[in-house]
C-alpha positions in Angstrom: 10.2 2.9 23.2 6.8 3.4 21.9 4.3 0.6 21.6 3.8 1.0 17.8 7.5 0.5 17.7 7.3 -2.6 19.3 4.5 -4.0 17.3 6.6 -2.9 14.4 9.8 -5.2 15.5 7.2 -7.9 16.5 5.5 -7.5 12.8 9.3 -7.2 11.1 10.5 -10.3 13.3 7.2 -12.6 11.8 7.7 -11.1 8.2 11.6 -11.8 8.1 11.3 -15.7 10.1 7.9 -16.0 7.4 10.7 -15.6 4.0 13.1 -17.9 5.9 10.5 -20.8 6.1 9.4 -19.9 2.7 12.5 -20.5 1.0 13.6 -23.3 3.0 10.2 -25.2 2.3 9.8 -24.5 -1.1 13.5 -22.9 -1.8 11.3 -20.0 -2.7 13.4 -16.5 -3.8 10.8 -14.5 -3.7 9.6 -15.4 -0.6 12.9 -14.6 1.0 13.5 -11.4 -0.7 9.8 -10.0 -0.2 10.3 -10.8 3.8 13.5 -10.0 4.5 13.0 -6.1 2.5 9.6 -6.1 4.3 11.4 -6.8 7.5 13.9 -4.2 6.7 11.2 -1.3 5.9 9.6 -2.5 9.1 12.7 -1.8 11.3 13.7 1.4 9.5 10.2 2.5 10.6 10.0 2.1 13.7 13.5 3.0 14.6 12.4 6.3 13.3 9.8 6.5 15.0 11.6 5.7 18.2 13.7 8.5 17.5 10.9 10.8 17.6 9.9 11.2 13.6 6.2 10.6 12.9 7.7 9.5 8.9 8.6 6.1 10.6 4.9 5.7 12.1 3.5 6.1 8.8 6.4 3.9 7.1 5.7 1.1 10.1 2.0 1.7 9.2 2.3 1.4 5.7 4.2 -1.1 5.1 1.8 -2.9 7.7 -1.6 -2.4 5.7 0.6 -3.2 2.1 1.4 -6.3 3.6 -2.2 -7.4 5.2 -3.4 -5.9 1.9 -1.2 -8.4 -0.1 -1.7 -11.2 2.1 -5.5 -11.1 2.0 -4.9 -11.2 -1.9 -3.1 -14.4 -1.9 -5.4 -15.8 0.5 -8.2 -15.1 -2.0 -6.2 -16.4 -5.3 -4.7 -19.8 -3.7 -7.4 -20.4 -0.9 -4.5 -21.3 1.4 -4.9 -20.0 4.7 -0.7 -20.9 5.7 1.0 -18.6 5.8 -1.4 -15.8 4.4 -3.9 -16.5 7.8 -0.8 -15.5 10.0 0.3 -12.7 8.3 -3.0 -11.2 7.9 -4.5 -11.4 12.0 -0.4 -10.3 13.2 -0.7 -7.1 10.6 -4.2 -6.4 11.7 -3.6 -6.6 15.4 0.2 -4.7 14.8 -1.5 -1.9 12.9 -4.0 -1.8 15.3 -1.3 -1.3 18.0 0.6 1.3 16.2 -2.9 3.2 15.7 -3.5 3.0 19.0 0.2 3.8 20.4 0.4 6.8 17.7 -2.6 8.4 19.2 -1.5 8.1 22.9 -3.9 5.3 23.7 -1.8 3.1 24.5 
């Protein structure tokens, strides 16, 4: 399996357990919904792209940088660096994974 892939499962796995805590903390909806369907997109891309298709590195990828995008946003609106701080360093280091296992680097 392709490293990117990996970092994409790893990526999906923190989104997903990330809405969990959410809506058990603060019985947030939206939380739950948001990780769980990022979690989803996550695991749809890199099974594609364990199957070969270079769509599910750039579905992995984008739903990657949409996320830290995101995150960095809410970090900058509530000043609260839980859980935005997490998401953002994991998204930067996955993406830099994927970047690095799409071009054969690693």
């Amino acid at each position: 399996m392709p490293t990117g892939a990996l970092c994409a499962i790893a990526y999906a796995a923190l989104s997903a357990i990330g809405g969990l805590i959410g809506y058990a903390q603060a019985r947030s909806q939206a939380s739950l919904v948001t990780g769980l369907v990022s979690a989803v997109l996550l695991l749809t891309g890199a099974w594609l792209w364990q199957a070969g298709s270079a769509g599910g590195a750039g579905m992995a990828m984008g739903v990657t940088a949409a996320l830290v995008f995101i995150f960095i946003r809410r970090w900058m609106q509530t000043r609260k660096a839980m859980p935005a701080a997490i998401m953002i360093v994991a998204g930067g280091l996955a993406f830099v994974g994927m970047g690095l296992s799409l071009f054969g680097v690693i």
